[in-house]
Kinemage of the C-alpha trace (Angstrom):
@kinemage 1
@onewidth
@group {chain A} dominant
@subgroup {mainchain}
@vectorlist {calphas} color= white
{ca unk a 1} P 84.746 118.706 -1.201
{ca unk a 2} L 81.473 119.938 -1.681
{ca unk a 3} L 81.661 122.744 1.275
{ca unk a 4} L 85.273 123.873 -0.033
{ca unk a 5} L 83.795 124.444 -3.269
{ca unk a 6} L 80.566 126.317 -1.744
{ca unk a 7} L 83.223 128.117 0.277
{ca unk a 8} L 85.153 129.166 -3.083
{ca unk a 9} L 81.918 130.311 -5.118
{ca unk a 10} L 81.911 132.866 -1.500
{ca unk a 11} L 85.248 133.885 -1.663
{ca unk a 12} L 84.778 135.290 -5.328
{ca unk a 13} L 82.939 138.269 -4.283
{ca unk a 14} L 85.124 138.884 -1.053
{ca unk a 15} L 87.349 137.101 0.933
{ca unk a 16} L 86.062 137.960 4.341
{ca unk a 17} L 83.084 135.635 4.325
{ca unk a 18} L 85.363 132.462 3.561
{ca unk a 19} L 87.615 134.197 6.245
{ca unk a 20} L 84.563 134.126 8.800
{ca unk a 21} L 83.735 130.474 8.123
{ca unk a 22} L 86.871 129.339 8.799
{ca unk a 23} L 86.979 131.368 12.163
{ca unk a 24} L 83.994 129.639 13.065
{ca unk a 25} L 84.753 126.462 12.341
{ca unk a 26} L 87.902 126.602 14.158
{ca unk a 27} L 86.258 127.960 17.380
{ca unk a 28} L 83.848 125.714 17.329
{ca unk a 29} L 86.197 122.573 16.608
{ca unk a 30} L 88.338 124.305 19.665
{ca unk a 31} L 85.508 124.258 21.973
{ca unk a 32} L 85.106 120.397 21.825
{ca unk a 33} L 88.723 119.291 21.209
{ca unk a 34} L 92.158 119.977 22.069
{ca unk a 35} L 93.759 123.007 20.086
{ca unk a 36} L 95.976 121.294 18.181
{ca unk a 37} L 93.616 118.398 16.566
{ca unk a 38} L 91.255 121.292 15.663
{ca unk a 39} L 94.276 122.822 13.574
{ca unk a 40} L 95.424 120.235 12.284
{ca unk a 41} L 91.134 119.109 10.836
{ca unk a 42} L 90.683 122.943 9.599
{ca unk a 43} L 94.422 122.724 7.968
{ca unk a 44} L 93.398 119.783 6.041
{ca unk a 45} L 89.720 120.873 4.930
{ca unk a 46} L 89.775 124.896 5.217
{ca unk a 47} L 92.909 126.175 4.791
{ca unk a 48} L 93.924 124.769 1.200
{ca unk a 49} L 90.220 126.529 0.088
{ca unk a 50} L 91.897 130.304 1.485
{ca unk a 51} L 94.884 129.330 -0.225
{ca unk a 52} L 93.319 128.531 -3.499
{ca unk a 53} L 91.192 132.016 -3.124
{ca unk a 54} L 94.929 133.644 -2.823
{ca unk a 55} L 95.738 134.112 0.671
{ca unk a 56} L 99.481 133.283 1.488
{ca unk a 57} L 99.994 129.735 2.449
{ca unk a 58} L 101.284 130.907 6.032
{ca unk a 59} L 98.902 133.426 6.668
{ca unk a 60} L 96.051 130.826 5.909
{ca unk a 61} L 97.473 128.291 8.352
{ca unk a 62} L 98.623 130.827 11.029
{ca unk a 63} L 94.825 131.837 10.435
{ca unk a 64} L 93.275 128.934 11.531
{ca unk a 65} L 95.766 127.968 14.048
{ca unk a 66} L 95.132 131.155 15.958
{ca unk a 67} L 91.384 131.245 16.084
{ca unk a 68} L 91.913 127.433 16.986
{ca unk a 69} L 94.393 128.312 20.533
{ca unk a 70} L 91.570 131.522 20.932
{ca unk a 71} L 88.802 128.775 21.149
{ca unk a 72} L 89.628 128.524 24.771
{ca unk a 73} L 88.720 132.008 25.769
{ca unk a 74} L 85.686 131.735 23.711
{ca unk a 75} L 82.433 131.836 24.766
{ca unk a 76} L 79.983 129.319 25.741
{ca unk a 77} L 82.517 127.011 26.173
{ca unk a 78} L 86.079 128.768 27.321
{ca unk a 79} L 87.750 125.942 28.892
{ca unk a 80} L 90.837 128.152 29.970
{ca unk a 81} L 88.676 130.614 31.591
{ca unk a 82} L 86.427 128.419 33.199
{ca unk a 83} L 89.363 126.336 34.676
{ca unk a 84} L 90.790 129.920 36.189
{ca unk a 85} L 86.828 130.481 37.327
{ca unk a 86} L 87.722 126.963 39.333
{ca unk a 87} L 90.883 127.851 41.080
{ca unk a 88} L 89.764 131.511 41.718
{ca unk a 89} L 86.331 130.336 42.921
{ca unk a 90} L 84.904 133.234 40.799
{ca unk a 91} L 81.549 133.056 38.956
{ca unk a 92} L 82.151 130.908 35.640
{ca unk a 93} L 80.635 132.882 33.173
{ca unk a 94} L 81.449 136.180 34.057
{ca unk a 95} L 85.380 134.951 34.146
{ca unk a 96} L 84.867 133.836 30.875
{ca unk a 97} L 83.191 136.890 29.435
{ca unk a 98} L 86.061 138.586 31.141
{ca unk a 99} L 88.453 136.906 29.047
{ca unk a 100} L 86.835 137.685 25.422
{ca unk a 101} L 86.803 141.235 26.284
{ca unk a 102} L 90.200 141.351 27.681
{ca unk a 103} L 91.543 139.184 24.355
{ca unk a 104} L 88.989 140.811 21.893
{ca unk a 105} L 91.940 142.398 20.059
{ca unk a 106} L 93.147 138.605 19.521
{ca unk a 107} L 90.151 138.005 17.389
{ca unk a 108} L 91.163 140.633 14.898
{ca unk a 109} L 94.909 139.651 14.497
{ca unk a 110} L 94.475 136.510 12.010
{ca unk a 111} L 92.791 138.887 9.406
{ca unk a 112} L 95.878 141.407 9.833
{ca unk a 113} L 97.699 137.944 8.917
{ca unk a 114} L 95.544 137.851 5.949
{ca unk a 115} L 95.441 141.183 4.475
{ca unk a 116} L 98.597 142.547 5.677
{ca unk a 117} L 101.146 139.583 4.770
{ca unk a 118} L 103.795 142.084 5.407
{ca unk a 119} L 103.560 141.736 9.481
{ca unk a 120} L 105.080 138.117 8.807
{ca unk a 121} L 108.141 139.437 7.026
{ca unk a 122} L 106.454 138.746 3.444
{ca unk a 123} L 107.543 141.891 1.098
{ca unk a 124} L 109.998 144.429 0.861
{ca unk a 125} L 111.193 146.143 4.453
{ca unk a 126} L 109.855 149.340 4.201
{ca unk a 127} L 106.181 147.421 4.085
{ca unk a 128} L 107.161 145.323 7.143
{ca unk a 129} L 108.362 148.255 8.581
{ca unk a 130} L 105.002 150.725 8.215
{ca unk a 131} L 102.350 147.549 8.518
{ca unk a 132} L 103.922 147.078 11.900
{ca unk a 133} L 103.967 150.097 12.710
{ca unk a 134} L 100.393 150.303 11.856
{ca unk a 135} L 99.375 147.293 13.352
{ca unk a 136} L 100.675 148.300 16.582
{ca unk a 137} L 98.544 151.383 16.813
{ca unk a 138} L 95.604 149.654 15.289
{ca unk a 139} L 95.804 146.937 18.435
{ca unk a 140} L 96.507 149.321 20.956
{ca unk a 141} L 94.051 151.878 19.857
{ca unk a 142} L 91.449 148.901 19.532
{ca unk a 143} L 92.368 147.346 22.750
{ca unk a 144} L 91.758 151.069 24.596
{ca unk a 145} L 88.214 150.865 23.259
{ca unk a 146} L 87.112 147.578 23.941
{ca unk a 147} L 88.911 148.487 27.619
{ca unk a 148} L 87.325 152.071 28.162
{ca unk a 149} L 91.127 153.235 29.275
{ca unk a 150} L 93.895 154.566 28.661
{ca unk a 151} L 95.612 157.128 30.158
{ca unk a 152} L 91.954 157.515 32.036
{ca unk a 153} L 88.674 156.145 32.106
{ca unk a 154} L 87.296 156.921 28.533
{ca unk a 155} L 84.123 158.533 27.866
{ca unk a 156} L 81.545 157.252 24.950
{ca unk a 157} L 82.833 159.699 22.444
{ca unk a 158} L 86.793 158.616 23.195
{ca unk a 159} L 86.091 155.027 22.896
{ca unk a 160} L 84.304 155.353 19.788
{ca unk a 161} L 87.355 157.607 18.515
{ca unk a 162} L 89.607 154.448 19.605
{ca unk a 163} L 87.562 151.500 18.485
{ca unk a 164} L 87.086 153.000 14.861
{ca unk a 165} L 90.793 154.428 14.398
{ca unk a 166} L 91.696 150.529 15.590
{ca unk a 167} L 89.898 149.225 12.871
{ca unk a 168} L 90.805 151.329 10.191
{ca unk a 169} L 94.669 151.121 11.309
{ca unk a 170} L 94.378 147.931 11.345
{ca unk a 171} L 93.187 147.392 7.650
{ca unk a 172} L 96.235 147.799 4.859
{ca unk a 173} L 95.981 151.275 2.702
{ca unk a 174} L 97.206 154.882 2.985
{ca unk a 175} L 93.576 156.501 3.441
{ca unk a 176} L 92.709 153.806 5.875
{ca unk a 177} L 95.246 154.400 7.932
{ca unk a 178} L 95.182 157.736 7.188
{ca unk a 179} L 92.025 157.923 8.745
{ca unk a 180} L 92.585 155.817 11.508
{ca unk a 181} L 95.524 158.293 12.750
{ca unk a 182} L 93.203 160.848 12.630
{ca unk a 183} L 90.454 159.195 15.028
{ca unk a 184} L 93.213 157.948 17.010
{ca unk a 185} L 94.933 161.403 17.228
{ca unk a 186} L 91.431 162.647 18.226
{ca unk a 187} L 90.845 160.465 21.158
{ca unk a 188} L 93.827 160.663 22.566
{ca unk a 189} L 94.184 164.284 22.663
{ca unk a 190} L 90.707 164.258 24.285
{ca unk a 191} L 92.422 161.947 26.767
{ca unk a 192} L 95.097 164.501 27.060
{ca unk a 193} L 92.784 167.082 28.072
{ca unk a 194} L 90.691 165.125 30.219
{ca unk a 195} L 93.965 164.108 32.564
{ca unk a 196} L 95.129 167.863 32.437
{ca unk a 197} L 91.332 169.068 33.663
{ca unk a 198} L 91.989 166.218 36.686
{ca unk a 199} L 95.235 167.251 37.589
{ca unk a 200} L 93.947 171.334 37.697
């Protein structure tokens, strides 16, 4: 009782610290135990704190029972990736490094839960409609970053163009993802150019 109400006296400047704690926590209760217990510990301690600082009740559960299924591509201990290292024979830690970079856009999709209730049907259609949208760019834009490719091998100034219109796209609000068109629109007409110089 005493952490939820530290955790509270966090959330009243901003919600993204409480949000953070509760990540960790799960991933860290994911590591050691099956997904499903660790769910089930952070829905009975964390989750009624998030909903008590006003996130939706499903968005704070689907919250901590995604970061709690993620734990197993997490590193140190990424028990999914490391039992792929086995049967490939591949170098553990490198396998499971692999995986966090190839589901880094899975890290970011609980706080779209959170501050976009609209991508699980909450609000009025048109919302649904232009936060998917949205979110769809944001992820694929993001995931192109954190990859280095898309329609070609990006160069430093094309992944920074993808990683930061990601982010902002995939953050709720007209100038955010105003902006976030924008850097994506850049990069990818640098991309555009790039596989037109290639093919010349």
């Amino acid at each position: 009782m005493r952490g939820a109400r530290h955790i509270i006296s966090l959330g009243e400047g901003t919600l993204l610290i409480p949000l953070f704690l509760t990540m960790i926590a799960c991933l860290i209760l994911g590591m050691g135990i099956p997904s499903v217990p660790a769910y089930m510990i952070v829905a009975a301690l964390a989750v009624p704190t998030l909903i008590k600082l006003g996130v939706p009740m499903m968005s704070a559960h689907l919250f901590a029972l995604y970061f709690a299924l993620i734990s197993v591509i997490t590193p140190p201990v990424a028990l999914a990736a490391y039992a792929a290292a086995s049967i490939a024979d591949s170098n553990m830690l490198r396998t499971g490094l692999t995986a966090f970079r190839l589901g880094i856009v899975a890290y970011v999709v609980p706080y779209m839960f959170v501050y976009s209730p609209a991508l699980l049907l909450m609000g009025s259609w048109r919302n649904v409609a232009v936060s998917t949208f949205t979110a769809f760019l944001g992820a694929t834009s993001l995931a192109a970053g954190m990859e280095k490719y898309f329609l070609r091998e990006t160069r430093i100034q094309e992944t920074a163009a993808f990683v930061a219109g990601g982010l902002l796209l995939i953050f709720p609000g007209i100038q955010t993802d105003g902006l976030g068109i924008l850097f994506l629109g850049l990069g990818l007409l640098s991309q555009l150019i790039g596989v037109r110089k290639d093919a010349g």
